[in-house]
N, C-alpha and C positions, 0 to 999 in steps of 0.2 A: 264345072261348078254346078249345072241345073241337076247332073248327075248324081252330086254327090248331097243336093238338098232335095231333090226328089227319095234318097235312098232314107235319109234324114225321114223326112216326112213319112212313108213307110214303117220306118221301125216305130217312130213316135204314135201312129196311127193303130199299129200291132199292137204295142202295150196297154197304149188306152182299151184297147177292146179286150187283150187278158183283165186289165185289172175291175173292168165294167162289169166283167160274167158273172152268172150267179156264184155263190161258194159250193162246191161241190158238183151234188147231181142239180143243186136247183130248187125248187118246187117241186113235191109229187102229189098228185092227186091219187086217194085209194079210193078205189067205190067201193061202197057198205050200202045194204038195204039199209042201214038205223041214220044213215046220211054219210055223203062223201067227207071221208078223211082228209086234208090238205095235211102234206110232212115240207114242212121247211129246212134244209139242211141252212139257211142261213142263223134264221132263230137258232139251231142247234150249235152249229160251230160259232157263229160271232155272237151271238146273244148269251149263251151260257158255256160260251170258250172250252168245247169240248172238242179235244182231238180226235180225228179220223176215224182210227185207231184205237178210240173207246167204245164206237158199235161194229165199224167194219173187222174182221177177220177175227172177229168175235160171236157179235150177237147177228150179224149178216153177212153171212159168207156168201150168200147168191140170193137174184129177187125169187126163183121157183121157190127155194128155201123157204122162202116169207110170202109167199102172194096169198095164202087166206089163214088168217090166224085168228082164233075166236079171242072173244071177252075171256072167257074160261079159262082160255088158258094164258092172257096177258094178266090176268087175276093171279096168276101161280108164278109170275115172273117169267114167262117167254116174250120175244120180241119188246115193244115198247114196255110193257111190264117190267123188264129187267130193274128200267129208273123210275116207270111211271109205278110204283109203292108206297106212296103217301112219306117217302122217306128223304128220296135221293129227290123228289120233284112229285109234283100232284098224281094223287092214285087215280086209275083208271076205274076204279071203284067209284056211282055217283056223281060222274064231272063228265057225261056225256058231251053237253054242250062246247066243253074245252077243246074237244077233236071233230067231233059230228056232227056236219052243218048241214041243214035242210034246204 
């Protein structure tokens, strides 16, 4: 019986802390000279209910792929660009403050 509610209590204890995790990767923090980036995969996936699967094996295949990506060229649609175009969600154009905190 202790065996079979200690094992109880285990799986009970396992789940709570799957379903506690962050979503995804988590928090990322980028560092930028113009101020660090914070990327929430929560905001992304439960905030604007965006599948995995809508940046991964798409717009980020690997983090080397993506570790320094200018204005410039998220201006032209690469990386956050892709949705940050004033279109799909706020342009990365003049909304410094939205990503870049000091």
């Amino acid at each position: 019986m202790r065996k079979l509610a200690a094992m109880t209590a285990c799986i009970v204890l396992t789940a709570a802390g799957a379903v506690s995790a962050a979503v995804g990767g988590g928090d990322i923090t980028l560092k930028n000279k113009g101020g660090d980036v914070l990327f929430s995969h929560e905001a992304h996936v439960d905030g604007m209910q965006l599948a995995c699967t809508e940046c991964h094996d798409k717009l980020y295949l690997s983090s080397k792929q993506h570790a320094a990506v200018t204005m410039k060229q998220m201006q032209k649609g690469k990386s956050c660009g892709a949705c940050h175009n004033g279109k799909k969600a706020f342009s990365v154009k003049g909304a410094c403050a939205k990503c870049h905190k000091k």
